[in-house]
N, C-alpha and C positions, 0 to 999 in steps of 0.2 A: 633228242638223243639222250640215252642214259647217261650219268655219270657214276665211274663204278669206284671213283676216287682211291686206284689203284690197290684195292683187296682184289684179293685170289683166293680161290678155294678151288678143293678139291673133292667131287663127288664120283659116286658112283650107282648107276641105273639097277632098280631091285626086281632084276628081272627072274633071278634064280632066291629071292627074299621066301625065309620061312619061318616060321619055329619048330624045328627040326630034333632040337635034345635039351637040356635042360642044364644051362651054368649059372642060373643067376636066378633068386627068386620071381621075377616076372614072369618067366617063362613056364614056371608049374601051372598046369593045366592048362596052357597054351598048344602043347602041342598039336601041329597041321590045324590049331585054330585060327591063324591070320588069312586077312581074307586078302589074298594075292591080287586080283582085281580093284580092289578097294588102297592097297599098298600102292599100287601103282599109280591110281589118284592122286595119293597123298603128298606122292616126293614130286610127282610132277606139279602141283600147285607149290612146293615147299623148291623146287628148283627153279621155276618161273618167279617167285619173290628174290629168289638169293639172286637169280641173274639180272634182276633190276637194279642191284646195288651192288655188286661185285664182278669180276670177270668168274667162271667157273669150266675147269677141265673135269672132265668124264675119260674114268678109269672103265675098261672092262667085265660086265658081271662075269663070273664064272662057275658053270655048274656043280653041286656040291659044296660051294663056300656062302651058306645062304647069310652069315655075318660079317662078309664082304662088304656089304654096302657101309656098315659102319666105319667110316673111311677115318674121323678121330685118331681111329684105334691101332692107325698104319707107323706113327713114327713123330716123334718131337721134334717137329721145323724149326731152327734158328737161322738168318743169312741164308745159305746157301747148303747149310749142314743139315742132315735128319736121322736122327738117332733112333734105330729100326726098333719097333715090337718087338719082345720075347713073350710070347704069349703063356700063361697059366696053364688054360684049357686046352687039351689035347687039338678038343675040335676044332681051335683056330689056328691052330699055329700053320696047318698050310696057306693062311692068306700072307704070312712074312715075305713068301717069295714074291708073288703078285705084286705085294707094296714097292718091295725094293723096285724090283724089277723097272716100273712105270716111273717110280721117285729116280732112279738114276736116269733113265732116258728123258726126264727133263729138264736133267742136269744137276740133280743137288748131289752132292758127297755122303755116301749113305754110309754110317758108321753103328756098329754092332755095341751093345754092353757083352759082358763077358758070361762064357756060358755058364746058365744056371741061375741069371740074376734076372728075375721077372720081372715084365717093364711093359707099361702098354701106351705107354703115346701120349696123345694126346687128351684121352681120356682124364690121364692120370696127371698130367703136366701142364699148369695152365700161368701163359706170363699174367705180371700182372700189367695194367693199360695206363699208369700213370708211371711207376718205377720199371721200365721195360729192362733193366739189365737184373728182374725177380722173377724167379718162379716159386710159383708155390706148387708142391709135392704131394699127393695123396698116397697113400700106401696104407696098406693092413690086408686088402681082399686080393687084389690082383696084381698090385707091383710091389714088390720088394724096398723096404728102408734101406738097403745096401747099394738099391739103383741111385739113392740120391747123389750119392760122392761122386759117384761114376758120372753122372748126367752136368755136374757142376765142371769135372776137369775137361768132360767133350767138348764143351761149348760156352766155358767161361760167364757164366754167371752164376748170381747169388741165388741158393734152394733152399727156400723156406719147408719144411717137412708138418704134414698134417697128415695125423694119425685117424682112419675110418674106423666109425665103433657101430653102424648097421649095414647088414649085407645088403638091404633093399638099395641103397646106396654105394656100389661096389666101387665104382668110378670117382674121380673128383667130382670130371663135371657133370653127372646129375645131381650134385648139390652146392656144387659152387660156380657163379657166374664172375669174372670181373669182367666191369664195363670201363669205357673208353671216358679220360677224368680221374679215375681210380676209385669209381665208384664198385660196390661189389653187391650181388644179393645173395643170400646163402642158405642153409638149412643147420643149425646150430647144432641140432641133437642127433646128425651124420654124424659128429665129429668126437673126439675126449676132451677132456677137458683144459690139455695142456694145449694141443691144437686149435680150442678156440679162445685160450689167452694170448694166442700167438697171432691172431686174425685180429682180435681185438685192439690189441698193441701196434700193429702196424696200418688200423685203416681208423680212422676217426666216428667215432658215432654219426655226427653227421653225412657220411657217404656209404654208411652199408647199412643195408637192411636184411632182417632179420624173417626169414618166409614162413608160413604157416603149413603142417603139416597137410591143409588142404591142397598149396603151392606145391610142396615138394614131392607128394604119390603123385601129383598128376605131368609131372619135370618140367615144371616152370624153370627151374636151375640148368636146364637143359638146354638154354638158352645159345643163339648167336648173336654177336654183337659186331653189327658194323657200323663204325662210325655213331652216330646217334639212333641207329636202328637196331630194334632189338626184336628178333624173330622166335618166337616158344611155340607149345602146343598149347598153352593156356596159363591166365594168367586170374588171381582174384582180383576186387576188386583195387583191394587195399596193395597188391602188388602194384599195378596197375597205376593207380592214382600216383604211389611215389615214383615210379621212372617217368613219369610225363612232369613230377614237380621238378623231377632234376634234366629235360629235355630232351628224354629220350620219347621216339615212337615205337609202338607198340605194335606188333604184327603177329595177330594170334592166327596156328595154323591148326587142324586138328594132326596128329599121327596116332591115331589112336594102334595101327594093326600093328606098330614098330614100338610102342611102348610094350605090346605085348613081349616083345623079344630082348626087352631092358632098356632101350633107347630112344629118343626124340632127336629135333632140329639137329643140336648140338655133335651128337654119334656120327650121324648121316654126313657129318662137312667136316672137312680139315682145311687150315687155313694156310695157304703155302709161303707166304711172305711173312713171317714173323723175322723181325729183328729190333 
């Protein structure tokens, strides 16, 4: 019998999955280039991993929302709270009602930032795994510096703020991973420079690593992290070798048709039990 050591996640089936319009540098000349067939592959090998080591609920695809499946992107889980998406992109903002919709029918307390203040979830918000009453904050592409206040008085903890300085990198987490320990792997040169004396200062050399641009176009940072398992679309070697020095296992999947559309493992799950 599995043990799923009480993780939860939430996905969603990429039945309506496409690259459909263009918000994010992956996406140029991607368009109706995903191979839909092949997508389907992908996440069902990448859902058959996650449900070996976590419980996982399945939300609705919905036709016309082919960025739905990136389930991250729904809302920042703390306890029983989740502080909804205000999405950037015209194109997504109707998946906000979907999220709610599904996050309140199974019970969490779904709370709004105020309008106008951009915020995308979990993308953008990620705890850290050793100081759980921290998150660290990405903003510059897609969420707003103004959502951080707002995100600390929702849900009462400490928002460390990291400033994104390339677009390839819109998101936190396709360049930042913390793992479970407080270990963390990252992409340095997403970041400014005051944001990565603020990573530096708060995690020890000894437990972060520091990724190769070969790592990072391909969103090794993209990472899920349960417990000592760490699920990506690929990892170098040199990636690789250090999370197995420090006990984690490795589980390379390919996503190749969903990196077309900006995202890997990491986009595709949201994790519903953070506290």
């Amino acid at each position: 019998m599995k043990s799923t050591n009480g993780f939860r996640f939430l996905m969603c089936p990429p039945h309506h999955f496409g690259v459909e319009y263009v918000i994010n540098p992956w996406m140029r000349g991607h368009i109706k280039a995903a191979d839909q067939e092949l997508a389907c592959r992908q996440w069902e090998r990448f859902h058959a991993l996650m449900s070996d080591h976590a419980d996982v609920a399945l939300m609705p695809a919905v036709s016309g929302l082919p960025d739905l499946v990136f389930t991250a992107n729904a809302a920042l889980v703390y306890n029983r709270t989740a502080v909804l998406s205000s999405f950037r992109c015209p194109e997504r903002r109707p998946e906000a009602r979907h999220y709610a919709e599904w996050l309140s029918a199974d019970g969490f307390q779904v709370k709004t930032l105020p309008s106008g203040t951009m915020f995308e979830g979990a993308g953008d918000a990620l705890f850290d795994r050793a100081v759980k009453s921290l998150l660290w904050f990405g903003y510059g592409y897609r969420s707003d510096a103004a959502a951080s206040r707002h995100l600390q008085n929702s849900i009462g903890v400490e928002v460390q703020e990291l400033r994104l300085r390339d677009p390839r990198f819109y998101h936190l987490d396709t360049c930042f991973c913390p793992l479970e320990g407080g270990y963390l792997f990252y992409y340095p040169a997403a970041f400014d420079g005051q944001a990565n004396a603020a990573i530096e200062s708060r995690v020890s050399a000894d437990r972060r690593f520091a990724v190769s641009e070969e790592d990072a176009i391909h969103f090794a940072c993209n990472a899920v992290n349960i417990g000592k398992k760490v699920i990506l679309n690929y990892a170098t070697r040199e990636l690789s070798a250090w999370l197995v020095s420090h006990g984690f296992d490795v589980n390379q999947t390919l996503m190749s048709e969903f990196i077309k559309a900006g995202g890997s493992t990491k986009c595709l799950s949201l994790r519903l039990n953070e506290c």
